[in-house]
N, C-alpha and C positions, 0 to 999 in steps of 0.2 A: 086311943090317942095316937099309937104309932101308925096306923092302917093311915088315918086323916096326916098327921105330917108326910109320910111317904105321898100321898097322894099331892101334898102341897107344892112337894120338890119339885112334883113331874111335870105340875102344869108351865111353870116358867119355862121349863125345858123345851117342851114341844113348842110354846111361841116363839121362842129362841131361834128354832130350826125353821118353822115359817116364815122369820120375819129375814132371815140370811137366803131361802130360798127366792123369796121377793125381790131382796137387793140386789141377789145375782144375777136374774131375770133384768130386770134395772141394769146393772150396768151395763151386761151383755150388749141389750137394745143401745143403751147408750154410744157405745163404742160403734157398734153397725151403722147408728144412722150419722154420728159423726164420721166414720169411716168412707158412709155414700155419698155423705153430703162434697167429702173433700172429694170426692174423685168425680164428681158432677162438675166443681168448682174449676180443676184443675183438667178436665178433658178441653183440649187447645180444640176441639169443633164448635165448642161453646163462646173462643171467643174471637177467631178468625172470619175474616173480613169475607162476606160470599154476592155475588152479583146474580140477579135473577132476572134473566130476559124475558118478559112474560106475554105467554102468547094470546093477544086481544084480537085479532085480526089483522083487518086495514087499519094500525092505527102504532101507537105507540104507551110502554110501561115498564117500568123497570122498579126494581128494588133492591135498596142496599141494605144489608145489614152486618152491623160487627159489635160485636161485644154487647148485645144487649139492647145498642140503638139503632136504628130504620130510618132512610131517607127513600123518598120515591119520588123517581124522576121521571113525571107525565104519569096520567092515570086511565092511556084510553078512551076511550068512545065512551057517549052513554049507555049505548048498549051495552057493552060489557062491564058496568060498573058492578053489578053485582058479583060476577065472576072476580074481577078486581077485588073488592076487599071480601072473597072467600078465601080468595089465596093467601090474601095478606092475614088474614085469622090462622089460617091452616100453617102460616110460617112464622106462627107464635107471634104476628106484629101488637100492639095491646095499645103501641103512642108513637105518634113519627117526629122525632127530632126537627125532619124540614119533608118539608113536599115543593117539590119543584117544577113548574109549567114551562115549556120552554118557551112557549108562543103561543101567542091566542086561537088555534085550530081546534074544531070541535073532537078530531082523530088522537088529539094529545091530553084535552083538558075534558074531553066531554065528562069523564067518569070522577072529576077532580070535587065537587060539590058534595058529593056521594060518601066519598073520601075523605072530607073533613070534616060530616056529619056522623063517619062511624067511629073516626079514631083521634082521639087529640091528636093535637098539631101544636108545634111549637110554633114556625114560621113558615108562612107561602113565599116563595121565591117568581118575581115574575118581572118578564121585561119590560122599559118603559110602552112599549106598543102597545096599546089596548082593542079592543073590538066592540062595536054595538051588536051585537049577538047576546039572545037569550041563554046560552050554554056559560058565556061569559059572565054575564049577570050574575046565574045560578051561582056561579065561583065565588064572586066576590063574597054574594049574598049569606053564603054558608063561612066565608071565615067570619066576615063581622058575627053573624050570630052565636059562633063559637067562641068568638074570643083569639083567633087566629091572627097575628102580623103579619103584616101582609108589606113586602121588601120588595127595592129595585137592587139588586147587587150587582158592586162595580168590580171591573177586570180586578182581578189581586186579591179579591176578598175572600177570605177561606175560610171555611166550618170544617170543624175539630168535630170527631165523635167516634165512640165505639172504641174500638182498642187501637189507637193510635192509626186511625182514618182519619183523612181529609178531602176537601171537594174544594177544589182551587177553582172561582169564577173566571175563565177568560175572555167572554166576548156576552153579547155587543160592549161597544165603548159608549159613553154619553153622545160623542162626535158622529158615531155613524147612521148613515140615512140613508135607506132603503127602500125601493118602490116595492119589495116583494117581503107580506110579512114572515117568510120563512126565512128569509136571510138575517130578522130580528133573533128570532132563536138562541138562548141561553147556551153557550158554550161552555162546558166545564170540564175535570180532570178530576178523577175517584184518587187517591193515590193511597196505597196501606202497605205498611213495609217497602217491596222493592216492587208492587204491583200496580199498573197503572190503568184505569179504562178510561176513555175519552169518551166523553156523551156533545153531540153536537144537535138535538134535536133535528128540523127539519132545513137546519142550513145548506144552500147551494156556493157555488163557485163565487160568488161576490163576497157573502160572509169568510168562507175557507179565505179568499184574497186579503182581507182584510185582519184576522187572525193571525197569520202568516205575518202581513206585515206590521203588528206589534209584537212580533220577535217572541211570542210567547213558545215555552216548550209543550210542541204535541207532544213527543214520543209518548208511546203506549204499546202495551201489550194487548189488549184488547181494545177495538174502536167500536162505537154504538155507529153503524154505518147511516150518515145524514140521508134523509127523505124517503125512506125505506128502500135504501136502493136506488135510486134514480138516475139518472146519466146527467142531471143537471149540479148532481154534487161527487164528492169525494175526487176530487180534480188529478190529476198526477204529482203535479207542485204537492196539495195538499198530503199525500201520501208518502209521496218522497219524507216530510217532516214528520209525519205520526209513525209511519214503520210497523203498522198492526203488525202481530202474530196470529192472531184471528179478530175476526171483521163478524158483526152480528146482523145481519139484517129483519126489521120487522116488518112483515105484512100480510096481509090477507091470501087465503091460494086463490087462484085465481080471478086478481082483482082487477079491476078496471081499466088499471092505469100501465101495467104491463113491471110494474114489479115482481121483481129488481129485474132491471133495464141488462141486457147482457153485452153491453159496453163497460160498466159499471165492473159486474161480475171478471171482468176480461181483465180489467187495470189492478181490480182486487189478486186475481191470480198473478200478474207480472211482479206486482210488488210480496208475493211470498204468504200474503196471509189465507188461512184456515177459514173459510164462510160458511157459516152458519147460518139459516135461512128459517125462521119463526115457523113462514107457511109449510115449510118440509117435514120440520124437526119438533114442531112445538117449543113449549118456553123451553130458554136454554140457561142453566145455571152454572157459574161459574167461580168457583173456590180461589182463595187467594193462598198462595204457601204459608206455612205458619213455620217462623223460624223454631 
């Protein structure tokens, strides 16, 4: 009887010691992955506002992302749509808040169908201009089936998103009329903290003229340079108002049209900004300070 009690004693003891071995395993992990979790949470790259010049060619794409949400303004050619939403997977995109066309050019929208067939969309942003173009078509075609809204937005109207980002619409106005549909062109302003990029799509000196005179504020530190360069946009007037720090241009190397135009490049260097050139450099991305 004594040998059996002794043995009785032992056995709670030894579960005893297992069961506090386990809990300490338990909490340790506990502690570590709450420990990782906060400093994933709280690393400020996580939730600063970043701009990605992406390099499509002849054409036009950008992406914003901060805190979590995604807007992309112009999605490129056809051709490049798949390279387009590889990046946008590779840059952890998963939903886009807004997708924005600036104008109905296949070089802006071609890869925009594509785009909203791989990734929910809250909202397409597009000017009143439209186009009989099959590239167009596809666009519409793919938000209706998605369930996509599909917006005219007016100068002043602004999208909140990310960590205290916004995208202020400036141009066209309902009023203005245009023989050239690059001058229709979605004019808008990134702005997050004290940082500001100016996206003009493929506007010329009529649109710049006309922004200008609704007294709207360029300044910017970074300018998405209108028509990939061209000598038909980014006027001196125009410049004098925006003030880039640096100026990004997007285009093909050696494309057809002789972008970026070295009149262009000439007014960009008088006025002090930093050029950046897609066909030189590749996509160019670009950080916003995190107070």
């Amino acid at each position: 009887m004594a040998d059996n009690s002794s043995t009785s004693r032992q056995k709670p003891g030894k579960k005893s010691i297992v069961f506090l071995c386990i809990l300490t395993v338990l909490v340790i992990a506990y502690e570590f992955f709450v420990s990782f979790g906060q400093e994933i949470i709280s690393d400020p790259m996580q939730q600063q506002t970043t701009v990605h010049f992406i390099d499509v060619g002849q054409g036009d794409c950008s992406l914003i992302v901060s805190g979590g949400d995604a807007v992309l303004m112009d999605a490129g050619l056809t051709a490049t749509s798949d390279q387009v939403i590889a990046y946008l997977k590779e840059a952890g995109v998963t939903r886009l808040v807004a997708a924005v066309g600036t104008h109905p050019h296949e070089d802006h929208i071609g890869g925009m169908a594509a785009v909203l067939e791989a990734f929910p969309t809250d909202v397409l942003y597009l000017p009143a201009q439209t186009a009989l173009t099959a590239t167009y078509s596809a666009m519409l075609d793919a938000a209706e089936q998605t369930g996509v809204s599909v917006q005219v937005p007016s100068p002043g109207q602004v999208l909140e998103f990310g960590n205290h980002a916004s995208l202020t619409f400036l141009a066209p106005a309902p009023d203005d009329t245009f023989d050239n549909v690059n001058n229709d062109s979605i004019i808008s302003m990134l702005a997050a903290d004290d940082f500001r990029v100016l996206f003009t799509g493929d506007a010329e000196a009529q649109a710049e003229e006309a922004v200008l005179a609704s007294g709207a504020d360029l300044s910017c530190d970074v300018l998405k340079v209108g028509h990939h360069g061209s000598d038909t946009s980014s006027t001196n007037a125009f410049l004098d108002a925006a003030s880039p720090k640096i100026a990004v241009i997007s285009c093909g190397k050696y494309n057809d049209y002789g972008h970026p135009h070295p009149e262009t490049l000439a007014r960009l260097a008088e006025h002090g900004a930093s050029v950046h050139v897609t066909a030189d450099s590749g996509t160019f991305r670009y950080p916003t300070p995190v107070n």
